[in-house]
N, C-alpha and C positions, 0 to 999 in steps of 0.2 A: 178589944175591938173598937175600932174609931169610930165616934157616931156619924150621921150626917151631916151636921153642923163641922164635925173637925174637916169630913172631906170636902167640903163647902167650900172651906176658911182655907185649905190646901189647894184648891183649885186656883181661889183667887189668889193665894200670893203666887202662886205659879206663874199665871197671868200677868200679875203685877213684876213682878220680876223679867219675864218675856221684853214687857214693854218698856222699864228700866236700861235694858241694856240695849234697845233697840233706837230707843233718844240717847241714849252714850255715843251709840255708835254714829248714827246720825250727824250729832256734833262736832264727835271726833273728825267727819269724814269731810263737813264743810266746813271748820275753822282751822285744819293742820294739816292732816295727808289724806290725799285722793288716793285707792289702789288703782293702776294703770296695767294693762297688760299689751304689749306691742306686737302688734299683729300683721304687720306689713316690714318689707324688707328695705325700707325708707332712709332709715337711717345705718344702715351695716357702713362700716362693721363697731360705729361706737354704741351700737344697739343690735341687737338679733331679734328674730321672729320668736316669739316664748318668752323673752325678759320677762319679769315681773317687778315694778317698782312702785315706790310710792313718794307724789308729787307733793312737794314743798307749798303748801299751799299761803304758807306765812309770808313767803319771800318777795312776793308784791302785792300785799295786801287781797281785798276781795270786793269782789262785785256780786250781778244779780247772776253770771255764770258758777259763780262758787258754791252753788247748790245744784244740787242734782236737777234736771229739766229745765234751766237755769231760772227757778224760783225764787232766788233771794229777794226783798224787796227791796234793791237798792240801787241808787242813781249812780252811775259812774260808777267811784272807786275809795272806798275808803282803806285808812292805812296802806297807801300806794307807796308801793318804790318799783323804782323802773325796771329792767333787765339792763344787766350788762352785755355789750356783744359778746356772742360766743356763749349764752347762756343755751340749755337744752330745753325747751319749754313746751309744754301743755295747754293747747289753745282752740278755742270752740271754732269750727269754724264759720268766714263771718257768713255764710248764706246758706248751707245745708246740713249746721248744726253739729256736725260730728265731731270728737276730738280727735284734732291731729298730733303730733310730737317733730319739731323741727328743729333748727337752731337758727338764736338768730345773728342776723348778717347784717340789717341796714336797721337805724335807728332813726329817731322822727328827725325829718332835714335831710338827713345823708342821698348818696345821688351811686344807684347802686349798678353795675352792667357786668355781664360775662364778657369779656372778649379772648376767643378761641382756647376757652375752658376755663379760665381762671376770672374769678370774682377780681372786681376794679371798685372801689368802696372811696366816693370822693376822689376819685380821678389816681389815686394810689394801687397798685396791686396789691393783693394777698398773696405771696410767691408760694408755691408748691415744691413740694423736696420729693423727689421720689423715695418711698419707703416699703421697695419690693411688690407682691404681689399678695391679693387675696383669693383663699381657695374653699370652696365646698361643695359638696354634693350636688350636682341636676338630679333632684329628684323635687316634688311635690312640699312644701314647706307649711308647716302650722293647720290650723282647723279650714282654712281656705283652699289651701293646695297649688298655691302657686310656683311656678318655677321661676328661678332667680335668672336675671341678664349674666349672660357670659360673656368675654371678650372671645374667648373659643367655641364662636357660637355652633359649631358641628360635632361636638361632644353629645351624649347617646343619657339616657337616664344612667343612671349610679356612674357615671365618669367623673372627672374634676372640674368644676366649673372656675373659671378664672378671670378676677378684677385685677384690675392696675390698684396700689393704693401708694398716694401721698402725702406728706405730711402739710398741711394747708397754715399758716400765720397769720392770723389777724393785725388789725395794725397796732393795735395795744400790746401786740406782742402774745399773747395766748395762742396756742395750736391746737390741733386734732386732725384725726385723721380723715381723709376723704375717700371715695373711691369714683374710676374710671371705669367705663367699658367699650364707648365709642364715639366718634363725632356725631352730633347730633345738634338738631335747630336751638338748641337752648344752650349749646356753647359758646354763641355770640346774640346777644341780645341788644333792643335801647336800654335808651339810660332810664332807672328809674326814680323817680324823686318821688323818697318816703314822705308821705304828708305828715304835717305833725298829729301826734295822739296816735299815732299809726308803729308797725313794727312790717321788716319785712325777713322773711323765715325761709332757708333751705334746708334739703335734707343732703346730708353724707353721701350719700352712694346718688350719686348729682343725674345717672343717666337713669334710673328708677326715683322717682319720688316727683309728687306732687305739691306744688309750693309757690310762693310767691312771683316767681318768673314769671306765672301764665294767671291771667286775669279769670274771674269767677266769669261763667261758673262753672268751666270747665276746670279751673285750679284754682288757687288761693287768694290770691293778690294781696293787697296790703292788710295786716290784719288791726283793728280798734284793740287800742288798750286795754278795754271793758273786757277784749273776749278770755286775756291773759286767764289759765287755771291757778300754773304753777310752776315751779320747777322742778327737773329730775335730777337729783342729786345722785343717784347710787342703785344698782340693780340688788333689788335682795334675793333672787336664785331665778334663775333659768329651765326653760323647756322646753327640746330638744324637737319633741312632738308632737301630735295634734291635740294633748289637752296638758295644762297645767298639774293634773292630777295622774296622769301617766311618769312618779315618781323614777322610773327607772330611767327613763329620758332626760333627769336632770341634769345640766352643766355642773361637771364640779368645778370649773376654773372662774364662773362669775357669779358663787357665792359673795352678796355682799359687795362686788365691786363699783368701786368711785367710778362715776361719768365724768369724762374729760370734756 
């Protein structure tokens, strides 16, 4: 039988162990990958509602955002590197704090405007290919419940709901896909001149999503370098439903899948 003293001594490594893996964790979570879970229909179709990924936290360095409550004690940015356009990023945002997920579109200088749907980046188009149409469910999505924009907006619950999607090219030549649903005030905009130390960020699915178009604080505007998380490199599995732990709602086709 163990005496007091052994269960003493058992209590405390227990403890000590607890707390062990909880500074592992910790570390791990503000010097390499953030878990991120996407919760808004923002970015479809190169992100879904349930993805679950985890953000590159290496890829541009870190700031005082790079800890959780953004407590790091640090000025700017150490071990910076920039984003490339067309990267997927994870970024505080700059006035209400929350993390968004966007890509971005205009880099510090660039001179960025919709006109009649299509992004103009330095006075160049992004040209759009049509690349058929995107479909899913009207029904209620993820632990919020939202229903997705249709272009067939008189479609019933469990009907198909239906985007335009096109294939979008940046000028460096990189693509992804976009999606359509309707004209709307944010398919022709002014021009915007990114300030430097600035990024400006749109989302995929152009007629739902929240982004740098629209000025704080009803939307994003240009967001500071400092606020940069990460990047998303790759979704490592999917959920279908309103919790990530509702295994039988997993996607099996974006196990693991690369983010374009």
């Amino acid at each position: 039988m163990a005496s007091g003293a052994d269960a003493k001594n058992g209590i405390v490594e227990t403890i000590k162990t607890i707390v062990y893996a909880l500074l592992i964790a910790g570390v791990f979570r503000t010097l390499f990958f953030q878990p991120f879970w996407i919760p808004s229909g923002s970015m479809k179709d190169t992100l879904l509602i349930g993805d679950f990924l985890f953000v590159n936290k290496m890829a541009y360095g870190y700031s005082a955002h790079s800890c959780p409550m953004s407590i790091c004690p640090i000025s700017g940015r150490l071990f910076g590197a920039e984003p490339e356009r067309g990267d997927v990023v994870v970024f505080r945002h700059p006035v209400n704090g929350s993390d968004f997920i966007k890509r971005v579109i205009g880099l510090p200088g660039d001179r960025i405007q919709m006109i009649d749907g299509i992004v103009h980046i330095n006075g160049t188009a992004a040209p759009q290919t049509p690349a058929g149409t995107f479909e899913e469910l009207y029904e209620p999505q993820g632990p919020v419940g939202n229903v997705p924009l249709c272009r067939n907006a008189s479609t019933g619950f469990g009907g198909t709901c239906i985007k335009d999607r096109a294939i979008e090219t940046l000028p460096d030549g990189t693509s992804h896909a976009v999606l359509d649903v309707r004209n709307s005030r944010l398919d022709n905009t002014p021009v915007y001149a990114v300030p430097e130390g600035h990024f400006f960020f749109m989302g995929d699915n152009r007629d739902n999503s929240t982004d740098s178009r629209v000025m704080p604080p009803n939307g994003v505007g240009f967001v500071p370098y400092e606020n940069l998380i990460g990047r998303a490199d790759r979704v490592m599995f999917s959920a279908a439903g309103r919790s990530l732990f509702f295994v039988w709602t997993w996607r099996g086709d974006r196990f693991f899948k690369a983010i374009d």
